[in-house]
N, C-alpha and C positions, 0 to 999 in steps of 0.2 A: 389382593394388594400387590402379589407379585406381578400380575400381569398387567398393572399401573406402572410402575416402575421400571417393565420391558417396554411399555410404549413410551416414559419420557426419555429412556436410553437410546431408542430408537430416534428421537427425535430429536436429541443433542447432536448425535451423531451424521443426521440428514444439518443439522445447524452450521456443522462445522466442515461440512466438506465443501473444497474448491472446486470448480466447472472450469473447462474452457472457455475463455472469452469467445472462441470462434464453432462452442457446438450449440447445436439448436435448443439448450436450456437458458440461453441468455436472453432468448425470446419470451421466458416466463414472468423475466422482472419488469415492471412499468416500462413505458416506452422513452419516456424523458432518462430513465436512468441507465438504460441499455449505452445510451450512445457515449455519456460520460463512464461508464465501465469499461466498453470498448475503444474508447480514444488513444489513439496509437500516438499519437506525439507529447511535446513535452505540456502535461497536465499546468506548469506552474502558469509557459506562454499564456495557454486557451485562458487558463485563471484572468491576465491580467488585460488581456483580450474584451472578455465576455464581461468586465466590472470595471472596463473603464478606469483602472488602477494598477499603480504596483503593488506584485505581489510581496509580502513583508515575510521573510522565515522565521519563524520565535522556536528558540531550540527549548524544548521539554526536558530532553536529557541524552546525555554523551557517558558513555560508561564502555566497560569491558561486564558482561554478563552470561550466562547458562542462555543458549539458545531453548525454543519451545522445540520437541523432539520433533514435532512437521515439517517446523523450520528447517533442521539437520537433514533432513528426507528431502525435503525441495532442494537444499541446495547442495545436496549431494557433499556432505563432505561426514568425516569420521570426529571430527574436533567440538567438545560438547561448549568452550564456553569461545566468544567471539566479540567485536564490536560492533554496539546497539548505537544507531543515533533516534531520538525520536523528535518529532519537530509539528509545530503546526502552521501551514498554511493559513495567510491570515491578506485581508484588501481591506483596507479601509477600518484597521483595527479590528475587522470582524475574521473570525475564524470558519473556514470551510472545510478544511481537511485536516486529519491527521494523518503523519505519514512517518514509517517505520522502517529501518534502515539497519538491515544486519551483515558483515560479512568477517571473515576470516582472515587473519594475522598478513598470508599468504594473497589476498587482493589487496590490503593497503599497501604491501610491499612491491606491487606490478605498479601499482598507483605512486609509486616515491611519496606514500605517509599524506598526499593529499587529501584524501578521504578522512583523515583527523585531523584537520584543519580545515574544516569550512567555516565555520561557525556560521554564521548566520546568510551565510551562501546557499544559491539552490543547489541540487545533488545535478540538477539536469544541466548543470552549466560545465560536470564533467563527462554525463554521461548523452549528451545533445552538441558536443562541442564540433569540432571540427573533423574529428574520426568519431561516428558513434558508434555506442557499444552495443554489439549483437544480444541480441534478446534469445533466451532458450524456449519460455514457454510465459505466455498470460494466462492469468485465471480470475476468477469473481467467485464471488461469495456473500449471500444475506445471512449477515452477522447480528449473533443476537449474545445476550448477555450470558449464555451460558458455554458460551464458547471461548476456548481456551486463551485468545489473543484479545476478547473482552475482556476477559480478568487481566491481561496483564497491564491492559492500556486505560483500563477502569475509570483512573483519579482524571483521566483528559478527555474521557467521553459526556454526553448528557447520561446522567445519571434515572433518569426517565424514560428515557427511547425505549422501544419495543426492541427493534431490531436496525440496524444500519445497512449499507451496502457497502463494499469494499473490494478492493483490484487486488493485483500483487503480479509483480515479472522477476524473473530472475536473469541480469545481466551479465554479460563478461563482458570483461576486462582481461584483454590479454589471456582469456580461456580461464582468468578466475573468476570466480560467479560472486555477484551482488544483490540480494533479495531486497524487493522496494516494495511496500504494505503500503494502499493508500487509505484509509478510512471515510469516506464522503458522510458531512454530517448534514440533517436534516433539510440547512437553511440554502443548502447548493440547489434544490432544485424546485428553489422559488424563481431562477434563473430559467432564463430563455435557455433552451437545448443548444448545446454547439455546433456547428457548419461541419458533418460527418466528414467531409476530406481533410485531411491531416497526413502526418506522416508517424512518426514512434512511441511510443506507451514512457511514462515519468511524471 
């Protein structure tokens, strides 16, 4: 029994780790979905692009919350709680992404409090605007329900899936960092693949 239990540790733990968009394990996921994990510019444009629609932002939730201790590790900061935006990505009333949005007290204040006023704004309309904000690092991850950012995002995912796929970048702002979670849910890639030249990850 115990050596059941070392193998599903093992295999939460292979669940929950991130890759580099740019190493050669990105070649391990379906081909359709490589390209939307790796798409360097603003995810909402390609969105309304690729469906013929605008894209609609439905805010989940706005809060001040405890980061996940990865989160804390990715964006490199000491401060354990922060603001959470969570929102879903929606065309045509239909929902394609979730996407998650954390940073510290110390990035809304380079951002003059913008970043807590979007409401139903995209996030890429600050960070695609006319100065864009440098990228530190992209990563991917097939997320499955026993990984720690499925638990928290649980109540807005399909409650059936096996596993998903998911991005995440962490931007500055004026050298303060903004972590961006996207979630891709099943019905994205009933979609034609998108035209790989682009330009920034959002």
């Amino acid at each position: 029994m115990s050596k059941e239990r070392d193998a599903i540790a093992r295999h939460i733990a292979r669940a929950d780790r991130w890759q580099p968009t740019n190493s050669p394990a990105l070649r391990k996921a379906p081909d359709a979905i490589q390209e939307w994990l790796a798409w360097p510019d603003s995810l909402t444009e390609k969105l309304a692009t690729q469906l013929h629609g605008r894209v609609q932002i439905r805010v989940l939730s706005e809060r001040r919350d405890r980061l996940m201790a990865d989160e804390r590790a990715h964006l490199a900061v000491v401060v354990r709680t922060a603001r959470v935006r969570e929102v879903q990505l929606e065309v045509h009333e239909t929902g394609y992404v979730v996407a998650r949005t954390v940073f510290p007290d110390s990035t809304a204040r380079v951002m003059d409090q913008a970043l807590c006023r979007l409401g139903n704004r995209s996030l890429g309309s600050l960070l695609f605007g006319a100065v864009r904000a440098p990228v530190r690092t992209r990563e991917f991850l097939r997320l499955t329900p026993q990984a720690a950012l499925w638990r928290v995002l649980h109540s807005s995912l399909p409650s059936g899936a096996s596993h998903l796929w998911a991005r995440r970048a962490v931007h500055l702002l004026d050298g303060e960092p903004l972590l961006v979670t996207e979630i891709f849910l099943a019905r994205m890639f009933e979609m034609a693949p998108p035209n790989p030249a682009g330009g920034s990850f959002g």
